[in-house]
C-alpha positions in Angstrom: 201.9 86.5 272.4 199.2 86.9 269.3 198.1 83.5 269.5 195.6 84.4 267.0 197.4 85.2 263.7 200.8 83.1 264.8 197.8 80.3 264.4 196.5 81.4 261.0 200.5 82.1 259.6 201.1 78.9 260.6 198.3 77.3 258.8 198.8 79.2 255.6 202.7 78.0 255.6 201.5 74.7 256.0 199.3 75.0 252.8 202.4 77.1 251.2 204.5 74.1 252.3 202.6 71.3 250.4 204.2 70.6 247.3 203.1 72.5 244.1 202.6 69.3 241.9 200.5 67.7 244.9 197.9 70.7 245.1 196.1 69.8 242.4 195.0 65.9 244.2 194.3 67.4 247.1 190.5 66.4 247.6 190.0 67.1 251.6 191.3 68.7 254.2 190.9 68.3 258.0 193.1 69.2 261.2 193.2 68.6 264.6 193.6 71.4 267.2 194.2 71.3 271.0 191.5 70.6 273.4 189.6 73.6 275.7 191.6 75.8 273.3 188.7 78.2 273.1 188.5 81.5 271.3 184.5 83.8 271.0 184.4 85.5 268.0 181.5 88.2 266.7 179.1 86.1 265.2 178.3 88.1 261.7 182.0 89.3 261.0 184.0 86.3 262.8 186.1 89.3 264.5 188.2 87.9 267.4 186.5 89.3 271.1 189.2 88.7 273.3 192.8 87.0 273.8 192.3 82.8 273.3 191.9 80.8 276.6 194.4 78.1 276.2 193.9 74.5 276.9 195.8 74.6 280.2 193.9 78.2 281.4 191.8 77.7 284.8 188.9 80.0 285.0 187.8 79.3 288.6 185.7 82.3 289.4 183.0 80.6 287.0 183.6 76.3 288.7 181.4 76.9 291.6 178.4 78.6 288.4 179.3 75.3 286.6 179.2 72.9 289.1 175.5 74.1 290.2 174.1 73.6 287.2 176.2 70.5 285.3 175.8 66.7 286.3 178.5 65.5 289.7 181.3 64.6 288.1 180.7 66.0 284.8 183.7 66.6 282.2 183.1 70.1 282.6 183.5 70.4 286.0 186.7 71.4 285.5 188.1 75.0 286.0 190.0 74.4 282.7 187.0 73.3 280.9 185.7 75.1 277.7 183.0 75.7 279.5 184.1 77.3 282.1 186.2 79.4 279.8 182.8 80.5 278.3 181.3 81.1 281.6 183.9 83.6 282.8 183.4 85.4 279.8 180.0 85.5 279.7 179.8 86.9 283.2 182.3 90.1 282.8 179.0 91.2 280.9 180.4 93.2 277.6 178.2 94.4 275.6 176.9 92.1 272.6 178.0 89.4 274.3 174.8 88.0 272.5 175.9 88.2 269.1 179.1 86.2 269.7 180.3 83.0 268.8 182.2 80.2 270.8 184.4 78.1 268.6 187.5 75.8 269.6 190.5 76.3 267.8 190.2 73.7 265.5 186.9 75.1 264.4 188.4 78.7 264.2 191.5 77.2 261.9 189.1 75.3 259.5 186.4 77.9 259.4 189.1 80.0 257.9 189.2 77.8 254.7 185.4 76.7 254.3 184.0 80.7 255.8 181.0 78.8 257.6 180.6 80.4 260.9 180.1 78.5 264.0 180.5 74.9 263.1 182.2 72.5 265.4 182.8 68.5 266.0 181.6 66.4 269.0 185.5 65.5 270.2 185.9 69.4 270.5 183.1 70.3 272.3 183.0 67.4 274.7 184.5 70.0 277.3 181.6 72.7 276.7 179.0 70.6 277.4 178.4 68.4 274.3 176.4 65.4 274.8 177.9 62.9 271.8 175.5 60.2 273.1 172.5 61.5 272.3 174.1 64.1 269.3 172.4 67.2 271.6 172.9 70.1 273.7 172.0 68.7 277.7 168.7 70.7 278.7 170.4 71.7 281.5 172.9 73.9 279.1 170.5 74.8 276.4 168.2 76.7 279.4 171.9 79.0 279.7 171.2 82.6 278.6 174.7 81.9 277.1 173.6 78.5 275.0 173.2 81.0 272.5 176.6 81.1 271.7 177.4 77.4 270.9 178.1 76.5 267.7 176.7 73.7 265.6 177.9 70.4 266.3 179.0 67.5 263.8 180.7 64.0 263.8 184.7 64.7 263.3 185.4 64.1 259.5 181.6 65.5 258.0 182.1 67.6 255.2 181.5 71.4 256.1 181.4 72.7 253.0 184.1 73.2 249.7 187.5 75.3 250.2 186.8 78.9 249.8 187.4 79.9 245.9 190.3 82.8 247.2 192.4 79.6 249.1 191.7 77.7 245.8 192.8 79.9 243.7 195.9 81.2 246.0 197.5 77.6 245.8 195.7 75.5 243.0 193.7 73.5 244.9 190.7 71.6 243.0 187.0 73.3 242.5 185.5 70.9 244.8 188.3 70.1 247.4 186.4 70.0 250.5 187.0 70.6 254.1 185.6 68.7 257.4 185.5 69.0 260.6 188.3 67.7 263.2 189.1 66.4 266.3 191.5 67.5 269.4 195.1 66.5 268.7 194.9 63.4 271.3 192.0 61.9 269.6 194.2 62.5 266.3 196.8 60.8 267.7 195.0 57.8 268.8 193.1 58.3 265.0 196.9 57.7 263.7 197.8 54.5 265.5 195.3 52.3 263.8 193.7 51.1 267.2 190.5 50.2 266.1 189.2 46.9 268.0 187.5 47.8 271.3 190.9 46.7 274.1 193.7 48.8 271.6 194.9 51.0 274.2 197.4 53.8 273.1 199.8 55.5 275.9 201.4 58.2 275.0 204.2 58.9 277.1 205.3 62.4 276.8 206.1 65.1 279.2 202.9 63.4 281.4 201.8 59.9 281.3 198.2 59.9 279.2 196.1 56.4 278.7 193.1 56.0 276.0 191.3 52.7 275.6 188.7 52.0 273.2 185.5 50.6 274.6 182.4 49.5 273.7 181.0 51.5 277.0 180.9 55.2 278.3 183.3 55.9 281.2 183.4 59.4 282.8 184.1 60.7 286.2 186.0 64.5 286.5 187.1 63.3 290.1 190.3 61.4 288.2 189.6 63.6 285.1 188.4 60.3 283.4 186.1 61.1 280.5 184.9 59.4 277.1 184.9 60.4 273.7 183.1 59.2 270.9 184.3 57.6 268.2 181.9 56.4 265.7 180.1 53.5 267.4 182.6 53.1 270.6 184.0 55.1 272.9 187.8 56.2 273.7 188.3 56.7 277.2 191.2 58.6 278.5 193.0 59.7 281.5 196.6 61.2 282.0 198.6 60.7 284.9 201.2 63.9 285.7 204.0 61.3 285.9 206.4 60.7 282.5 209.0 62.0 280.8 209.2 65.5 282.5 210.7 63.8 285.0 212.8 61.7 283.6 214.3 64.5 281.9 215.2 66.3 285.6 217.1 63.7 286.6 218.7 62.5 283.6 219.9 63.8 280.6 218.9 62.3 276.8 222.5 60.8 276.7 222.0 59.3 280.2 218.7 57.7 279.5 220.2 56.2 276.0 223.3 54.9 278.0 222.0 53.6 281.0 218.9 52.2 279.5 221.1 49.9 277.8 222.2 48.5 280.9 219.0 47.6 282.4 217.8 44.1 282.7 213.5 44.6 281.8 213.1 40.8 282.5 214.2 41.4 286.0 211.4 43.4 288.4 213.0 46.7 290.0 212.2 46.3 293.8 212.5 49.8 293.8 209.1 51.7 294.2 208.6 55.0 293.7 206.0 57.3 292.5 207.8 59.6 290.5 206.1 63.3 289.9 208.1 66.7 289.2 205.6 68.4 291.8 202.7 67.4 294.4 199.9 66.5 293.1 198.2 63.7 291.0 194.9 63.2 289.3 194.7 59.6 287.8 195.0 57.0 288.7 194.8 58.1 292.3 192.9 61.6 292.8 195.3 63.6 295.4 196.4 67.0 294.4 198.4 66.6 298.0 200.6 63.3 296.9 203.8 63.9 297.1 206.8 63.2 294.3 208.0 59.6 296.0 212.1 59.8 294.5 214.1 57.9 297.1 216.0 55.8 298.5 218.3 56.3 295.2 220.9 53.5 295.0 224.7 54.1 293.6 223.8 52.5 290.8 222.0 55.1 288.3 220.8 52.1 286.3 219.1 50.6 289.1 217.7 53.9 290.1 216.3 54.2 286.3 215.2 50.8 286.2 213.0 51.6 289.3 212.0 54.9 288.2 210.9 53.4 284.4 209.1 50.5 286.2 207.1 52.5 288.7 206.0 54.7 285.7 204.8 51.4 284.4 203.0 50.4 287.5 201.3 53.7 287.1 199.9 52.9 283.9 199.2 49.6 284.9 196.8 51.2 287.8 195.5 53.3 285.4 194.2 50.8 282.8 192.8 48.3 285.8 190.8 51.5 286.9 189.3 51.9 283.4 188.5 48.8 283.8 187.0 48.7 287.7 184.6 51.8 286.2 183.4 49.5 283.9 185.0 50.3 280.1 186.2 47.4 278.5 189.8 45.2 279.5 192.7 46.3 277.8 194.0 43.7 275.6 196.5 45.3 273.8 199.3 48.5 274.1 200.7 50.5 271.1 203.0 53.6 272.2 202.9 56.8 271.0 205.3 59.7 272.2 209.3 60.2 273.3 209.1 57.5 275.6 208.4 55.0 272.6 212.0 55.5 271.0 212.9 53.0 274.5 212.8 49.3 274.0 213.7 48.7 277.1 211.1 50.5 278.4 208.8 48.9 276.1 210.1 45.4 277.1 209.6 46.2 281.3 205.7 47.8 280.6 204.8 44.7 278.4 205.5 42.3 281.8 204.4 44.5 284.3 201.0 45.2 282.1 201.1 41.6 281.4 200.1 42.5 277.8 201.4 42.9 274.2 203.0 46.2 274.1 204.6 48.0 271.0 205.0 50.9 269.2 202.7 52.6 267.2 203.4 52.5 263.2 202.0 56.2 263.0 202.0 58.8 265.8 201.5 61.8 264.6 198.6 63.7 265.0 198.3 64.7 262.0 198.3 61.5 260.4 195.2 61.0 262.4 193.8 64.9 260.9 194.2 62.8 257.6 192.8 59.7 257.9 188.7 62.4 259.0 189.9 64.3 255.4 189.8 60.8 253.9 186.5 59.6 255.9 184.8 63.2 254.8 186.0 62.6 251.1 185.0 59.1 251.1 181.7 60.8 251.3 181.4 63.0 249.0 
């Protein structure tokens, strides 16, 4: 797969696909772009050095390089972390590996409509090492012959710099339309559902189960993949369970789960108790990559066995927020929902009693609504 220009076609159709008579308001542009996606590019001519390391890529030759050198329990003590990624490249020793370039590939994307090499934003490069507390580079990575190759680091929603004049002129976008830095698409997602109180939680329940709560204090801890991103003058900290939909969706089809939710009591508990994962293996809230998928005893009835599957998943989360909480960020107060698993009332109506808080679905969940709302902040400040 050319991951590389399918990204930039994709981008350009996006531009081609905004309407003609809208072009000319546009005054910013940001976007969001998946975490630990990491591409290293020549420095002077931006050329692409290798295939992309995707989000989900583990580069454990370089952990045990990482680990000696990083914090315990640092975010990127991760075999998928960008840092890593950078790390294993680094060490296969090409030549000019000193003139190169490490961007993520929200970076890449926008530095290919403002032309500014090497510019990134502190949700992006959390995962390389990126210290948002202080706004710096940790001593510990600057003394890396590799630091070299870190790019600049802004708050998500700066202005970078104006469109270049070719995009301009291509689709009849305004002389001083401006583009800004972004964000990972999680943190865009969150961005989009308005939670902006220290206690808004979003869970997004998707293929996996993932938490973010926004505190007033800095959680991290790699050991449950727990970690805390900066936004503005608070902190959104996050973990992701591997339980959620992707299971749901092996034992039940999208008819089945419509039909049978239907059925389903949510004032009534389930005294069904399973911990329901496709494969061994869980991370938050219990750190085990040995626990095993907990599926039975099934009853006759498949709405009683959904009922108890849809409330353990809620139990789950319900673990997951009260660790948050036992590492010290502050109590969840209230849930919006964000993903498939938002479309279920039912499901919506079980979590709010077993989480003992106001849950409900998020207005706006799209991550790109959140991309929008750092264009707005960056034009704001123009």
């Amino acid at each position: 797969m050319d991951w590389v220009n399918s990204w930039k076609a994709t981008l350009f159709s996006l531009l081609e696909d905004i309407p003609i008579t809208l072009r000319s308001l546009v005054s910013s542009i940001s976007l969001d772009g998946t975490s630990a996606t990491t591409l290293i590019l020549n420095s002077e001519s931006g050329e692409v050095l290798c295939q992309p390391f995707l989000y989900n890529q583990s580069c454990p030759d370089a952990l045990p390089e990482v680990k000696s050198i990083a914090p315990a329990n640092h975010t990127v003590c991760s075999g998928s972390s960008t840092l890593c990624k950078l790390v294993s490249w680094w060490n296969l020793k090409l030549p000019n590996r000193e003139s190169a370039v490490l961007l993520h590939q929200a970076d890449w994307l926008l530095w290919l409509l403002h032309g500014r090499l090497g510019v990134s934003d502190y949700n992006n490069a959390l995962k390389v090492g990126y210290d948002p507390e202080s706004e710096s580079y940790p001593s510990w990575l600057i003394s890396q012959p590799y630091s070299q190759l870190l790019p600049v680091v802004q708050a998500p929603g700066t202005s970078i710099g104006n469109l270049k004049e070719s995009i301009r002129r291509q689709f009849g976008f305004p002389d001083d339309c401006i583009v800004c830095t972004g964000t990972t698409d999680s943190i865009a997602a969150f961005l989009a559902a308005r939670a902006t109180e220290p206690g808004k939680a979003v869970t997004s329940l998707g293929s996996t189960l993932a938490i973010k709560l926004l505190s007033t204090k800095r959680v991290d801890d790699a050991r449950y993949g727990v970690y805390s991103h900066r936004l503005d003058d608070k902190w959104l900290v996050g973990g992701a369970s591997n339980t959620g939909g992707a299971i749901l969706r092996q034992l039940f089809s999208d008819e089945q789960l419509e039909t049978l939710s239907r059925e389903i009591n949510p004032t009534v508990a389930s005294p069904l108790d399973y911990y329901p994962l496709k494969s061994s293996g869980e991370r938050f809230p219990i750190a085990d990559p040995n626990l095993a998928p907990r599926l039975f005893p099934r009853p006759n009835s498949d709405v009683e066995y959904l009922h108890g599957i849809l409330e353990s998943i809620a139990r789950i989360e319900g673990k997951g927020y009260k660790l948050l909480k036992e590492m010290g960020a502050t109590e969840a107060e209230e849930v919006l929902t964000a993903g498939g698993g938002a479309k279920n009332d039912k499901w919506i109506k079980i979590r709010e009693r077993v989480l003992g808080l106001p849950v409900s679905k998020a207005v706006h969940t799209e991550a790109s609504y959140g991309a929008s709302l750092l264009a707005l902040k960056g034009a704001k400040q123009k």
